[in-house]
C-alpha positions as CSV (number, residue, x, y, z in Angstrom):
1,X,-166.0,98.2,-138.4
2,X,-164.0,97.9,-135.2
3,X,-163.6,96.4,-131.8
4,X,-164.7,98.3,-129.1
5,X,-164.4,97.2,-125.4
6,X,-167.5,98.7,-123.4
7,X,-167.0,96.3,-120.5
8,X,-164.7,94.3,-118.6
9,X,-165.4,92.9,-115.0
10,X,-163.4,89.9,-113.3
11,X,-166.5,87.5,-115.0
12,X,-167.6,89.7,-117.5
13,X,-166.9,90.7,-120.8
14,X,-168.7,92.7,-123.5
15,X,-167.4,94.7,-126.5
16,X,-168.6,96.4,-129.9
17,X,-167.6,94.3,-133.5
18,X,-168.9,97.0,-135.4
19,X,-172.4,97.8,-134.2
20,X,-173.1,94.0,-133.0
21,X,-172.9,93.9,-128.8
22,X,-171.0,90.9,-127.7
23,X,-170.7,89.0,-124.1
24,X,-168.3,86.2,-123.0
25,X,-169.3,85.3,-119.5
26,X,-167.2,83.2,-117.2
27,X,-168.3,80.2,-114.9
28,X,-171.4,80.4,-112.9
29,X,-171.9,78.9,-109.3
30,X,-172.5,75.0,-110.6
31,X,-170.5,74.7,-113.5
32,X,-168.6,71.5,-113.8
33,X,-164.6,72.4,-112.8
34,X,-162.3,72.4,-115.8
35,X,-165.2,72.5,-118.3
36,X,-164.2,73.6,-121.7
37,X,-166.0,74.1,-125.1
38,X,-165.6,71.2,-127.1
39,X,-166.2,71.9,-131.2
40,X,-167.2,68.3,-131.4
41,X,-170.9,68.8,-129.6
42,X,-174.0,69.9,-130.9
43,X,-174.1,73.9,-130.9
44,X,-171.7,76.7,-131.4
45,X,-168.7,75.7,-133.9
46,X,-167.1,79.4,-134.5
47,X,-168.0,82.8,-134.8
48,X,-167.1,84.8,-138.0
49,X,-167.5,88.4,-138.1
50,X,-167.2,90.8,-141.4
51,X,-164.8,93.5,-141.5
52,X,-164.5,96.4,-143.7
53,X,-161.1,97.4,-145.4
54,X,-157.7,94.3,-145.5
55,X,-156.3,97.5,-142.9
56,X,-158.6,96.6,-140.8
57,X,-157.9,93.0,-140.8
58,X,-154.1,94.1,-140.4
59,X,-154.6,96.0,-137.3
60,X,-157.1,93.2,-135.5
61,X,-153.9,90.7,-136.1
62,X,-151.4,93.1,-134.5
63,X,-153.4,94.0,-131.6
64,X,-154.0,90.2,-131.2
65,X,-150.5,89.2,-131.2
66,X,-149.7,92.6,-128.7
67,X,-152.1,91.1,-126.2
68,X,-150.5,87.6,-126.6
69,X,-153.1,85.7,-128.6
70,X,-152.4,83.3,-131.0
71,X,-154.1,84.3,-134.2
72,X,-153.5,82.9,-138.3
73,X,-152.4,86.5,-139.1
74,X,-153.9,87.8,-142.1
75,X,-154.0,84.7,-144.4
76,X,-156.8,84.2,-147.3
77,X,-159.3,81.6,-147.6
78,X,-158.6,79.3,-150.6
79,X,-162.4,78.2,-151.2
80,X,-163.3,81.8,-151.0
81,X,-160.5,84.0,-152.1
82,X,-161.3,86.5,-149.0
83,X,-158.9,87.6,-146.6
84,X,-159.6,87.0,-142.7
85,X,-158.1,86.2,-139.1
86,X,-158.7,83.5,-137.1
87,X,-158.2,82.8,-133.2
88,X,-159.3,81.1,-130.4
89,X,-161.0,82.7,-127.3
90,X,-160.3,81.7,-123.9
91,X,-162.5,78.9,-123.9
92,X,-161.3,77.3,-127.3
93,X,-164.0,78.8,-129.6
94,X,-162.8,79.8,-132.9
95,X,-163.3,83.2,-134.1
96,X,-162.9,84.6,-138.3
97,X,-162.4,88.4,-138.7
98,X,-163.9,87.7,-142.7
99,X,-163.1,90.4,-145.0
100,X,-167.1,91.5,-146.0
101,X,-166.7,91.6,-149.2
């Protein structure tokens, strides 16, 4: 399981986790200026995806911090006992890269 970028446009954004599509869309003609997500409204909370080998995991932190986002690096989730990365897109929305099993 990887990241792949298939697509990126000045409002427009759409890569591969593994064989999931994702898109992250910016701002259409009406939106509210300086709109942000906000965790504390109904809907989305965070996205958590699964990956396949704690190499994996390794190399999604790196390329994170190359590209200047703040991420947890790998850390490993008490409750759980699984390894994962978190950060925050753009808009504020947390992402997990979960170790699968």
């Amino acid at each position: 399981l990887g990241f792949k970028i298939i697509l990126e446009k000045p409002n427009l954004f759409i890569f591969f986790a593994g064989s999931t599509a994702i898109a992250i869309k910016g701002p259409e003609e009406g939106t509210p200026p300086n709109d942000v997500f906000n965790p504390f409204r109904v809907g989305l909370d965070h996205i958590a995806l699964a990956a396949e080998s704690l190499d994996e995991l390794h190399r999604v932190a790196e390329e994170l911090q190359k590209a200047g986002i703040d991420n947890t690096g790998v850390k490993t989730d008490e409750t759980l006992n699984k390894a994962y990365v978190a950060f925050k897109d753009p808009d504020r929305i947390s992402w997990e890269y979960y170790m699968a099993s």
